[in-house]
C-alpha positions in Angstrom: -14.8 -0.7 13.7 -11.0 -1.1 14.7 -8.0 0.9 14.2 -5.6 -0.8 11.0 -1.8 0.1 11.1 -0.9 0.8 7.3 2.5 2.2 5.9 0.9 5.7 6.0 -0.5 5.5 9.2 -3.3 4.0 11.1 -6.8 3.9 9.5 -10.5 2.7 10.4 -11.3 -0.9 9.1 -14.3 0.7 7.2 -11.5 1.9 5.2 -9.7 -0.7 3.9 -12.4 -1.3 1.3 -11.7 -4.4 -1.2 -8.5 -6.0 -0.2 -6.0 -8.4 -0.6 -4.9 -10.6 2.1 -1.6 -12.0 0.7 0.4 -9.9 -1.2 4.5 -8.7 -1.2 5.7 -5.8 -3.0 9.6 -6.6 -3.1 10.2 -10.5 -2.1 14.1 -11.1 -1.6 17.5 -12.6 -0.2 19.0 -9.0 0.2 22.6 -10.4 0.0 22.0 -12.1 -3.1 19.8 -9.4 -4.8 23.3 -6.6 -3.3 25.8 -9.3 -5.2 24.0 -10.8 -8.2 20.8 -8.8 -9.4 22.1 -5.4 -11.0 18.7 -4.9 -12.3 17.5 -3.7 -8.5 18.2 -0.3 -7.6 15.5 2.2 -4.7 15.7 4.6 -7.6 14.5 2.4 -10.1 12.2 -0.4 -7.7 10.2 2.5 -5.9 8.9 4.0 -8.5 8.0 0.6 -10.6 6.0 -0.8 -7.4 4.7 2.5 -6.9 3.0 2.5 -10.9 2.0 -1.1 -10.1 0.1 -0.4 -7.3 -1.3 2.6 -8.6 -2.8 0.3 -11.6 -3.6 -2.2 -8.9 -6.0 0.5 -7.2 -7.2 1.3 -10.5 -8.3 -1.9 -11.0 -10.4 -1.3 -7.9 -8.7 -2.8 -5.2 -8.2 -0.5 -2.3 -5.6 -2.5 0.2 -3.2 -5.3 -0.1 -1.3 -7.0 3.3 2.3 -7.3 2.5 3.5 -10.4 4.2 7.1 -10.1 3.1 8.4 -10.9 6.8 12.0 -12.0 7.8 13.1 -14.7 5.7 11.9 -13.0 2.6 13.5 -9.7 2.2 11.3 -7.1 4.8 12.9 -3.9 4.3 10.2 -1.4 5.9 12.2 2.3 4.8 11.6 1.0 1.2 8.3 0.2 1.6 7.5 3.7 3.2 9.3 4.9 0.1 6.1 3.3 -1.9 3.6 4.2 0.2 4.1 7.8 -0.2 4.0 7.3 -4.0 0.2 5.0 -3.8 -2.9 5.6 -2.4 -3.4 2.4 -1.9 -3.4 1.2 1.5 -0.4 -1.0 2.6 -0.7 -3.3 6.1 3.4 -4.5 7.0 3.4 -7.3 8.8 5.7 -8.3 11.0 6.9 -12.3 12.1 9.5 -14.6 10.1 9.0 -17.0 6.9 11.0 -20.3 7.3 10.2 -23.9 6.2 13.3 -25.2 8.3 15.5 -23.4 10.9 14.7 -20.0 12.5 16.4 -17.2 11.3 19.9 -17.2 11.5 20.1 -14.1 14.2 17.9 -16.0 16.9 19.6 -19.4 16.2 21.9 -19.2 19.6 19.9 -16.3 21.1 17.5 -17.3 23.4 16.1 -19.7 26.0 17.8 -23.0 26.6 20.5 -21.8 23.5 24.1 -20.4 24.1 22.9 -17.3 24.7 20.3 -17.8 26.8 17.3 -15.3 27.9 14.1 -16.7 29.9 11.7 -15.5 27.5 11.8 -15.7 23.4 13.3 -12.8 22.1 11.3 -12.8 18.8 8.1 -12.4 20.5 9.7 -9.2 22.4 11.3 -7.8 19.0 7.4 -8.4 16.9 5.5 -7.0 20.0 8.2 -4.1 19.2 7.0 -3.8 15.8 3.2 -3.5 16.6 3.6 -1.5 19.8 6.6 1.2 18.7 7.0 1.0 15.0 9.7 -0.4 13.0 13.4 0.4 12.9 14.1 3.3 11.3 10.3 4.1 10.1 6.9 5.5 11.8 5.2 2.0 10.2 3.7 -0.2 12.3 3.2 -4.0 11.7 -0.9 -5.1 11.8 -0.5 -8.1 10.5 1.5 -11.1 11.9 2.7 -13.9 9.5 4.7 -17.3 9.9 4.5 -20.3 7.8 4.5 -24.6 7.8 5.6 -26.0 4.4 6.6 -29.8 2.9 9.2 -30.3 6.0 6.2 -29.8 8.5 6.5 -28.8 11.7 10.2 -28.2 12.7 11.8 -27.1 15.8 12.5 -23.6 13.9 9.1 -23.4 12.4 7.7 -24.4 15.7 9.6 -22.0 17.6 8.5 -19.2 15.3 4.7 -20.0 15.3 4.7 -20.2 18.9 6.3 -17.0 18.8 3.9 -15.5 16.5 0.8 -17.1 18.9 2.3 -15.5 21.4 2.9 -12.0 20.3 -1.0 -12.0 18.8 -2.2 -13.4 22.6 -0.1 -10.0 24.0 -1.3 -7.9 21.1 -4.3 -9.2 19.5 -3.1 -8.7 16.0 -4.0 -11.3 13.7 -1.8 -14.4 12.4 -1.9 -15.1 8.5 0.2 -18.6 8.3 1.8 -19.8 4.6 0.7 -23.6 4.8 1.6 -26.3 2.1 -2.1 -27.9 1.7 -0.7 -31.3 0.3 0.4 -32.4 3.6 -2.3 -30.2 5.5 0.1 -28.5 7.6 -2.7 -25.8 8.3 -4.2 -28.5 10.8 -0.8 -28.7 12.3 -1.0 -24.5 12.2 -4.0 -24.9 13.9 -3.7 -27.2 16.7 -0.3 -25.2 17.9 -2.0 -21.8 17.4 -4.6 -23.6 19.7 -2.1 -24.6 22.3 -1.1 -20.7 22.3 -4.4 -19.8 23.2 -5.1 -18.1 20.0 -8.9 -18.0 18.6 -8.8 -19.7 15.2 -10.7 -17.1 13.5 -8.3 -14.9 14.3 -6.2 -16.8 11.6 -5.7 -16.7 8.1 -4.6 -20.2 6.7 -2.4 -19.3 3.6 -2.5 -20.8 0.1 -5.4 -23.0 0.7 -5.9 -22.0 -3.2 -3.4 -24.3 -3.8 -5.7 -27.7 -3.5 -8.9 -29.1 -4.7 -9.5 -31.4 -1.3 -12.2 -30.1 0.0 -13.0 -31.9 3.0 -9.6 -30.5 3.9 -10.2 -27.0 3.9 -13.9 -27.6 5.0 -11.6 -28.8 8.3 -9.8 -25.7 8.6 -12.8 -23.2 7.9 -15.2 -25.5 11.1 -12.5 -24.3 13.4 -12.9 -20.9 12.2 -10.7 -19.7 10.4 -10.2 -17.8 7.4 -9.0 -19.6 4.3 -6.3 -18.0 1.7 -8.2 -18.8 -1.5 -4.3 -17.1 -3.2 -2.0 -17.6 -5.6 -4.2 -16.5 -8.4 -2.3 -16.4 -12.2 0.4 -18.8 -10.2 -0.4 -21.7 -12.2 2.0 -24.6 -11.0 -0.3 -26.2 -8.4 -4.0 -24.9 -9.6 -5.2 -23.5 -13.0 -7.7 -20.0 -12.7 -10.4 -22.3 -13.5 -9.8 -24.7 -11.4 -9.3 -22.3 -8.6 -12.7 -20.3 -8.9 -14.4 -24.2 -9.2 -13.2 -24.5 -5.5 -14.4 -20.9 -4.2 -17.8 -21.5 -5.9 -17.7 -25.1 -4.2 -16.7 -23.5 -1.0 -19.9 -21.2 -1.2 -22.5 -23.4 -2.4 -21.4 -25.6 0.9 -21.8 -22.4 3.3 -18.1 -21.3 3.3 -18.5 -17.7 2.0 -18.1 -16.3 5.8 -14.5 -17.9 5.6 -13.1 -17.1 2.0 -10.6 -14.4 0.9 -8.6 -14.0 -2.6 -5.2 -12.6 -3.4 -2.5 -13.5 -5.5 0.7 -13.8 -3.4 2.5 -11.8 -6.4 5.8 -9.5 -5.9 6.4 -6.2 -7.8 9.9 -7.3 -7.6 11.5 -10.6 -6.5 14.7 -12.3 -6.8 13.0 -15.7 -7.1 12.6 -14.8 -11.1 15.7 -14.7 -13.0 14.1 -11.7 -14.7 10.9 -10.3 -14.2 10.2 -10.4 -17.5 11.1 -14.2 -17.7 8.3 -14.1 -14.9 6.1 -12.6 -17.1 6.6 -14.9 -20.2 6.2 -17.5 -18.1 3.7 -17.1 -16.0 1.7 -14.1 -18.2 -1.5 -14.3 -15.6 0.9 -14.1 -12.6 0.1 -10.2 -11.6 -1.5 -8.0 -9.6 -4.8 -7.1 -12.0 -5.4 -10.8 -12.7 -8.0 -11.0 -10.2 -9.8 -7.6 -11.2 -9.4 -8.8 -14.9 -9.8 -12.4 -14.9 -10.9 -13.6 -11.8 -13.7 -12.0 -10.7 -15.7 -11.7 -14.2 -15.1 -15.5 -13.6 -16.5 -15.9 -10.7 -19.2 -13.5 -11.6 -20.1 -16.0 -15.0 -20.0 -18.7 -12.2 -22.8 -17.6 -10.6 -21.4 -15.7 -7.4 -22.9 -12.6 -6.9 -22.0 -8.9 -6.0 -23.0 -9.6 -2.9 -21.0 -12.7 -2.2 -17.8 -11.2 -4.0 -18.3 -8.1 -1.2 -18.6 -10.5 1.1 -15.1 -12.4 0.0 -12.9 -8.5 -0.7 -14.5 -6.5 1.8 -16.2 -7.8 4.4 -14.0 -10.6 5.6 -11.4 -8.7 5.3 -12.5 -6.8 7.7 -13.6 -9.0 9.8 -10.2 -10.2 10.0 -9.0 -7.1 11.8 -12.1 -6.2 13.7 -13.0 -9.6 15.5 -8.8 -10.0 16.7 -9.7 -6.0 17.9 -12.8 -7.3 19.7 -11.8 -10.5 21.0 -8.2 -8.9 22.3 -10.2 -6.5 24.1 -12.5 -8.8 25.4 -9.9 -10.6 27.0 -8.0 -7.8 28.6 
């Protein structure tokens, strides 16, 4: 058992019950959504996440991770705002989301740039988030997140992963990375992650979901990591269908130790012209598709209760509890 830093407060891992390990409740660029999205208001958003997640746990799902970082809208006061409306568990990370440059406030701030400091003053600020809390709430983050997309490995993607491998190696909280699988940039995650010192099962490679290569993510889970089996109902790249085919595949080849499920889904974001354009569109693309859907899928497919505990409860928590024990066996 390990101590888990939630919007409400720390909890034991035995707690966290059947989770989701990639989730966001508001996903957003703050100065467009202030200019151009009348339709978001606290007084209205707060209380529409709050009912969602409340169905969400309904639905039998007891925690999500919200990986909404910077780069995608983290605003921590509003999701303590939430979080005292749910009783469903919510783990902030902490880290930054960018497929290109780093985020525009550390661009000539640190070492080697115009305003130079000998060590990297993101890894100070996320060590903050972990250690104090973050700005303005009681929340700490337990969950550290960066990502590797199409443009690959970047100097401001690198620069923020290395940052992120850095703060985990002085913290021991564990990574989840947002990968693009069609150029297998979670093998580039890996091997720079590696170079940080981090244990690979201390990592959670995002949207492996999105591909039916499985010698690929066979690659991935050998070094140990934990594979993103997300974006359920987000149709673009995999059908449901075809998405529970590869999780059965992944088990019948001795993969269950390494798969988790989620949907990557947003109670608000200002990706969608509307959220109910969202909804017409993409009608499975919620947060009770894989309580609905999903898992009386997999259960027709032949995975057992059992093996679904083992995929939304168990490695989960194994997640936090193995960064805990390692972390500690290193200090």
């Amino acid at each position: 058992m390990s101590v888990v830093q939630t919007a409400r407060g720390p909890i034991d891992s035995s707690a966290l019950g059947r989770t989701l390990v990639h989730e966001h409740i508001f996903a957003m660029d703050h100065e467009y959504t202030a200019n151009y999205r009348p339709d978001f208001s606290d007084e209205k958003a707060v209380p529409d996440a709050a009912v969602d997640l409340n169905a969400l746990k309904a639905s039998g799902i007891d925690t999500i991770i919200d990986l909404t970082v910077l780069g995608l809208g983290r605003y921590v006061p509003r999701i303590a705002k939430v979080a005292e409306l749910t009783d469903l568990n919510i783990v902030v990370a902490t880290g930054a989301w960018t497929t290109d440059l780093v985020p525009k406030g550390f661009l000539a701030w640190g070492p080697g740039l115009m305003f130079p400091t000998e060590t990297e003053p993101m890894v100070d600020l996320f060590v903050r988030d972990i250690v104090e809390g973050i700005h303005g709430t009681s929340v700490k983050a337990g969950e550290l997140k960066c990502a590797i997309d199409f443009p690959g490995l970047t100097p401001g993607v690198e620069r923020v992963m290395r940052a992120v491998g850095k703060t985990h190696m002085i913290t021991g909280t564990p990574i989840t990375v947002h990968t693009a699988p069609q150029n297998e940039s979670g093998l580039v995650a890996q091997r720079v992650f590696k170079e940080e010192g981090v244990d690979l099962r201390d990592v959670i490679i995002g949207h492996c979901g999105d591909t039916k290569d499985l010698d690929y993510l066979m690659k991935l889970a050998d070094e140990g990591s934990i594979l993103g089996m997300d974006r359920f109902g987000l149709n673009s790249s995999l059908s449901t269908p075809d998405r529970v085919e590869m999780i059965v595949k992944m088990i019948d080849r001795g993969y269950l130790e390494h798969l988790t499920l989620s949907h990557d889904c947003q109670c608000f974001s200002d990706f969608w012209p509307t959220m109910e354009a969202r909804a017409k569109l993409l009608p499975d693309y919620h947060f009770r598709h894989i309580s609905h859907a999903v898992i009386p899928a997999l259960r027709e497919a032949g995975v057992t209760e059992a093996q679904l505990d083992t995929m939304f409860v168990e490695n989960p928590r194994r997640h936090f509890e193995g960064a805990a024990q390692r972390f500690e066996a290193r200090a």
